[in-house]
C-alpha positions as CSV (number, residue, x, y, z in Angstrom):
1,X,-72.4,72.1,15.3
2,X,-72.6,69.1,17.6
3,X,-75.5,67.9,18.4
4,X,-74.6,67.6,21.9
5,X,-74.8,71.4,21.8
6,X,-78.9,71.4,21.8
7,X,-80.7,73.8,23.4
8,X,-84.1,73.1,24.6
9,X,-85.9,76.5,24.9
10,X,-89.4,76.5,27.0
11,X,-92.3,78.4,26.7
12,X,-95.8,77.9,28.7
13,X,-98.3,80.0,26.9
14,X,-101.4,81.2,28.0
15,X,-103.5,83.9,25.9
16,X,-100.3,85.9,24.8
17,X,-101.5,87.4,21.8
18,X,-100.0,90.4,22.3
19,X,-96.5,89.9,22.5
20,X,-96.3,86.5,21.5
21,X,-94.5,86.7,18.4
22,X,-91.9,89.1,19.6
23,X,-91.1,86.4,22.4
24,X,-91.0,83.9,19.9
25,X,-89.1,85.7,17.2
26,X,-86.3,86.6,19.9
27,X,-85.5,82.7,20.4
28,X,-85.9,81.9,16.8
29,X,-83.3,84.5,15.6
30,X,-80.9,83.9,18.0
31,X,-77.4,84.2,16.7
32,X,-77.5,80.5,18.3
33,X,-79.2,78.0,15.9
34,X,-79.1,74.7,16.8
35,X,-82.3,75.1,19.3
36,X,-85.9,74.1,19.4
37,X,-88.4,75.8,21.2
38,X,-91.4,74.4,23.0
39,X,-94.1,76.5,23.8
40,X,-97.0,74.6,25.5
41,X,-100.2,76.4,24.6
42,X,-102.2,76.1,28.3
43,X,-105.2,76.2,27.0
44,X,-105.5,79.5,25.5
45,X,-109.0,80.7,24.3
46,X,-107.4,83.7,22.1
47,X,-105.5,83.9,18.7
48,X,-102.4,82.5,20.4
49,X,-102.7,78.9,18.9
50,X,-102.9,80.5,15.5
51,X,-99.7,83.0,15.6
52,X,-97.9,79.6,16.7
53,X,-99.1,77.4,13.6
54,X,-98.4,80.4,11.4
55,X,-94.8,80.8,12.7
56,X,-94.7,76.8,12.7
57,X,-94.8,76.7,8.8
58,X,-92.0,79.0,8.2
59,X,-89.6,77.3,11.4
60,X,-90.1,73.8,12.1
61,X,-87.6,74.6,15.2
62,X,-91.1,75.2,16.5
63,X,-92.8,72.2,18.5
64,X,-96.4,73.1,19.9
65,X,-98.2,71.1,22.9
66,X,-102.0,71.8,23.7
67,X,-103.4,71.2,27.3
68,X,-106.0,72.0,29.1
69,X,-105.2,75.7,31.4
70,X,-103.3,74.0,34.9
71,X,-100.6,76.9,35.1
72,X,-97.1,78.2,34.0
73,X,-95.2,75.3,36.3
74,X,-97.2,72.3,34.7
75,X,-97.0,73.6,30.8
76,X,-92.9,74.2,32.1
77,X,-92.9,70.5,33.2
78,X,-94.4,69.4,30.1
79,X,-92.3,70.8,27.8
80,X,-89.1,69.7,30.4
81,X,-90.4,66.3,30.0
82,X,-90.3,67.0,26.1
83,X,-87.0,68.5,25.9
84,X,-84.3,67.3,23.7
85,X,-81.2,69.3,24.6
86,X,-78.5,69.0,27.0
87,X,-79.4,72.7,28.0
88,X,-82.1,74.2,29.1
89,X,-83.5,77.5,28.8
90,X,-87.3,79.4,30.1
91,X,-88.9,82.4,28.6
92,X,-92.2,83.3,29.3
93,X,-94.4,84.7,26.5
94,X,-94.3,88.2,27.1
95,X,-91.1,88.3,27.7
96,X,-87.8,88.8,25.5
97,X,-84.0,88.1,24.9
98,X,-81.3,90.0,23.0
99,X,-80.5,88.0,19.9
100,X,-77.0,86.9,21.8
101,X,-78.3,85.6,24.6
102,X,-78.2,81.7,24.1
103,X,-74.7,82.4,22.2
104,X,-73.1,83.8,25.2
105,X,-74.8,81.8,27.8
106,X,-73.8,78.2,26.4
107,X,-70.3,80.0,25.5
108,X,-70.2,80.3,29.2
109,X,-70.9,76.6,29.8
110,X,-68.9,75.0,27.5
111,X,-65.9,76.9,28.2
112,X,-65.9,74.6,31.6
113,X,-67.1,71.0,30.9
114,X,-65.9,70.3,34.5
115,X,-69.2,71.8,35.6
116,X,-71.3,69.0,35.3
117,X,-74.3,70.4,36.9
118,X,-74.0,74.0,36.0
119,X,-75.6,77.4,35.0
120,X,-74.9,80.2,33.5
121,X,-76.7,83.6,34.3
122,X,-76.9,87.2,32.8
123,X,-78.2,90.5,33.8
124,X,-81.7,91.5,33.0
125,X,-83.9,94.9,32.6
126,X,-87.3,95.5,33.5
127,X,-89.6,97.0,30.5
128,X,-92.9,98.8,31.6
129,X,-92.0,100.1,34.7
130,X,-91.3,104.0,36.3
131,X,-87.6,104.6,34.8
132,X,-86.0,104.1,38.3
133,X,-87.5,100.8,38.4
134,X,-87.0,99.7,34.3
135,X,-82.7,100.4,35.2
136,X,-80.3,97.6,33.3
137,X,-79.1,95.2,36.0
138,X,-76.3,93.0,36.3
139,X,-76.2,90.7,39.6
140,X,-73.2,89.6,41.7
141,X,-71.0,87.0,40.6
142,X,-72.2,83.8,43.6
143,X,-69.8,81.9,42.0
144,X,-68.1,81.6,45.2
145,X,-70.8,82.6,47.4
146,X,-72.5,80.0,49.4
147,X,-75.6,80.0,47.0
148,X,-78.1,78.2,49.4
149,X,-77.8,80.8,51.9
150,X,-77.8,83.7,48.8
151,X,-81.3,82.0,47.8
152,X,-82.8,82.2,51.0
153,X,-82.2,85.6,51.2
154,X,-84.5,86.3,48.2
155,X,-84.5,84.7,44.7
156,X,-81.2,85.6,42.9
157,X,-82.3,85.7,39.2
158,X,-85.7,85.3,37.0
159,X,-86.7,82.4,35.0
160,X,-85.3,83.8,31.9
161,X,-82.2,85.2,33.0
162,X,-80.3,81.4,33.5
163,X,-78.9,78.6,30.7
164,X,-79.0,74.9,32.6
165,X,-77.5,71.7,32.3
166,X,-80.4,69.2,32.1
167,X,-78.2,67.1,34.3
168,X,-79.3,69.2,36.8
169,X,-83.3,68.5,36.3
170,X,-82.2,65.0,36.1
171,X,-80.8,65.2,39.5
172,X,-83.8,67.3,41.2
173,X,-86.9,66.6,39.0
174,X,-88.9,69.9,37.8
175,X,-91.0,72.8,38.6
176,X,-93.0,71.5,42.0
177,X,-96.8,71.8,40.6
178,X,-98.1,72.6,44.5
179,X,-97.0,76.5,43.9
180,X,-99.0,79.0,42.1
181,X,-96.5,81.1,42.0
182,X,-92.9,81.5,43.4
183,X,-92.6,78.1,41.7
184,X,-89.0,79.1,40.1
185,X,-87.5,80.7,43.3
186,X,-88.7,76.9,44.8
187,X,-86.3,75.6,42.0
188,X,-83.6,77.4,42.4
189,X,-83.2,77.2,45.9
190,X,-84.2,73.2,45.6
191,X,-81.0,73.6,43.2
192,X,-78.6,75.3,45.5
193,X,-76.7,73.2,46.8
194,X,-75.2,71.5,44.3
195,X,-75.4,74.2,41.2
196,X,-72.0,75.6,40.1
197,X,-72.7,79.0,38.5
198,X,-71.4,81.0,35.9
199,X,-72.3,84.8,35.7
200,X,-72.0,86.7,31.8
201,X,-71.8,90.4,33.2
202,X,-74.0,91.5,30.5
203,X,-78.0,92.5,30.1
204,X,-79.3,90.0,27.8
205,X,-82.9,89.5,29.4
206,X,-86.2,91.2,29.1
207,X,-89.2,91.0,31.5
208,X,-92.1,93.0,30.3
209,X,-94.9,94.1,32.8
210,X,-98.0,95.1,31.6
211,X,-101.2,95.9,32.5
212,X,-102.2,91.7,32.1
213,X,-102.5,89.7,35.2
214,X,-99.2,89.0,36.8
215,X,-99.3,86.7,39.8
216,X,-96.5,89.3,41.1
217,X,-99.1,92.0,42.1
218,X,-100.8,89.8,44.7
219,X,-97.8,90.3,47.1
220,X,-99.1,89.1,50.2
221,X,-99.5,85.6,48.1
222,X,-96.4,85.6,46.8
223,X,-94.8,86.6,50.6
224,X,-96.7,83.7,52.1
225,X,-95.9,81.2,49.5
226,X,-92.0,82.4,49.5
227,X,-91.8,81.9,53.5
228,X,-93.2,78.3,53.4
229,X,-90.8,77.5,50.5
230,X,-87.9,78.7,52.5
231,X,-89.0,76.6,55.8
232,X,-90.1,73.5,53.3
233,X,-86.1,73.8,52.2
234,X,-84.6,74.3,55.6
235,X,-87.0,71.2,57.1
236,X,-85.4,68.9,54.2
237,X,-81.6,70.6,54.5
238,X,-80.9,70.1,58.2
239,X,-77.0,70.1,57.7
240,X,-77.5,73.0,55.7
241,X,-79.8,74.8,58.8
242,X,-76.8,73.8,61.1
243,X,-74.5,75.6,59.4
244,X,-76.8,78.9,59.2
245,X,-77.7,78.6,63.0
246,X,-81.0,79.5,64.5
247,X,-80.3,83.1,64.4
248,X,-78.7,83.6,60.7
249,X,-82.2,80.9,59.6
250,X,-84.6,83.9,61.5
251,X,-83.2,86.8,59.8
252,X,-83.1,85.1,56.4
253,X,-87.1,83.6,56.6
254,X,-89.1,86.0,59.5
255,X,-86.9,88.8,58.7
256,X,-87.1,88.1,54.8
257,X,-90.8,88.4,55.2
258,X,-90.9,91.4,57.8
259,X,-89.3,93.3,54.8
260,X,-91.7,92.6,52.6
261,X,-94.6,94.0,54.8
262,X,-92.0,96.9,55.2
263,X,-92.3,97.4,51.6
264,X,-95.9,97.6,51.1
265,X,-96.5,99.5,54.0
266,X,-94.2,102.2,52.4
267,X,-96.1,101.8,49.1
268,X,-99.6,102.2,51.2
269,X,-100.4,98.8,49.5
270,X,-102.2,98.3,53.0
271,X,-103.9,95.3,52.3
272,X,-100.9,93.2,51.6
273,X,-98.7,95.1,54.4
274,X,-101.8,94.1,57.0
275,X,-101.6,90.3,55.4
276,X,-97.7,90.2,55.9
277,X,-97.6,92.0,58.7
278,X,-100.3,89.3,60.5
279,X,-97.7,86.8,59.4
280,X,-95.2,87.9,61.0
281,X,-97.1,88.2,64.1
282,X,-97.5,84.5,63.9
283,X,-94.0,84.1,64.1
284,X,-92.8,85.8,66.9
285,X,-90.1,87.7,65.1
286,X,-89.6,91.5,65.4
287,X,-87.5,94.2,67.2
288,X,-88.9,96.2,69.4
289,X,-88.7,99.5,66.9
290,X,-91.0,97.2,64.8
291,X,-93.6,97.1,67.3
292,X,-95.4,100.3,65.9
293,X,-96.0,99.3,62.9
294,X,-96.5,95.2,63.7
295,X,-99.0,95.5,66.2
296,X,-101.7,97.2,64.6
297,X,-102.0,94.6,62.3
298,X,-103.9,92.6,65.0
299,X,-107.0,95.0,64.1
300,X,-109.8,94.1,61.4
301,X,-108.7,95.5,58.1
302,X,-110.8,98.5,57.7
303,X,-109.8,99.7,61.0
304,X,-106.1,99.3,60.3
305,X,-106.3,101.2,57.4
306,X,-108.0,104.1,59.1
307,X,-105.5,104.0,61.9
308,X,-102.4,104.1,59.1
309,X,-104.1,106.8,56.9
310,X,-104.7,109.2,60.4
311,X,-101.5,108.3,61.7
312,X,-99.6,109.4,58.6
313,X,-101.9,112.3,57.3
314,X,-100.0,115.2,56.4
């Protein structure tokens, strides 16, 4: 195999004993060999260090980094900046891949070299979750779909779904550090406007949740921190903001986040519908059949909730 045809795999790790070596163990038998992995231990305090250096011994494809805790986007920078391969890959440590997955992706790639700064992208499946929520998923084919547009929409796939070019972190720089989360849809939609994409129509991808901390159940976090990456992107893409006009731009950011108060409120996850819903007030945007349920966010918490559990009591 040429060497050329490297794929650098990257794992941040932060006390994953559980499902550690079934993350690591679906990269390591992939069907594709010529790989290394990198997981960067982020300062784990649990037997995750030691599953590693016991794996390590039997597949020296293995390379572990140690540093201090700082988060998943500077352990994914760190192992970027250690990366050896022409392609790039992310899997988290609880996560999983079916044993085809690099195979097919860099299939994909290398069956267009004129892509120079391209990615391939699969479907993925949700494990842990009510069954109407754990369903296989295949996404669209944006191949020729204005992607910057698709991205501010919403983020179009997860971390572990996508095969890259390096080129293309060579032409953007990595994970921006400032986010605590929502630090990969910042990436993709950074890479949007030049990506060239390649969808394989099947579900190779695995994202467990559990009942760990995932930065995913603080939604009102994640809904602020989505917004001001969208307006950080459409302040440095003003060509790109022309093109969308000042209408399309609304619907895509304020209407982006009005939908995600929607969706709490209709969970009754209260507290992050009365934190989005505040945001929203702050920016103006809204119908006037939104009113109702926008406008008594302007009361204290405690009084909101009362308001929403009398006004929808059976």
């Amino acid at each position: 195999m040429n060497k050329s045809s490297l794929v650098s795999v990257i794992m941040p790790c932060y006390n994953a004993e559980q499902f550690l070596e079934e993350s690591v163990s679906s990269v390591l038998n992939q069907t594709y060999k010529n790989l290394e992995l990198i997981v960067v231990d982020d300062g784990s305090t649990d037997r995750s260090l030691d599953i590693l250096k016991k794996i390590q011994t039997k597949d020296k494809r293995l390379h572990i980094i140690q540093q201090k805790n700082k988060g998943p986007a500077p352990a994914r920078n760190k192992g970027l900046k250690n990366a050896r391969g022409n392609f790039i890959a992310f899997l988290d440590s609880d996560d999983f891949w079916d044993l085809t997955f690099i195979e097919k992706l860099e299939k994909a790639l290398s069956s267009k070299p004129e892509l120079k700064l391209g990615l391939a992208y699969c479907g993925w499946q949700n494990i842990g979750l009510s069954a109407n929520k754990s369903k296989p998923f295949i996404p669209p084919d944006y191949n020729q779909m204005n992607l910057s547009e698709r991205f501010l929409e919403g983020c179009r796939w997860p971390i572990h779904a996508p095969l890259i070019k390096k080129a293309c972190f060579d032409k953007i720089g990595g994970f921006n550090e400032h986010w605590c989360n929502c630090e990969d849809y910042d990436l993709w939609l950074r890479m949007s406007p030049f990506i060239q994409v390649i969808l394989v129509p099947e579900v190779l991808a695995f994202y467990r949740h559990h009942e760990g901390e995932q930065v995913t159940k603080n939604r009102a976090l994640v809904a602020r921190n989505h917004w001001k990456i969208q307006k950080k992107f459409i302040s440095n893409s003003p060509d790109i903001a022309q093109k969308l006009g000042k209408k399309k731009l609304n619907d895509l950011t304020k209407g982006e986040l009005l939908h995600r108060a929607y969706i709490c409120y209709w969970d009754r996850d209260l507290d992050a519908a009365h934190k989005i819903f505040r945001m929203v007030i702050q920016t103006g945007y809204g119908r006037l059949k939104d009113l109702k349920y926008i406008v008594p966010a302007i009361l204290p918490l405690f009084l909101y909730k009362k308001l929403i559990h009398a006004l929808t009591r059976d």
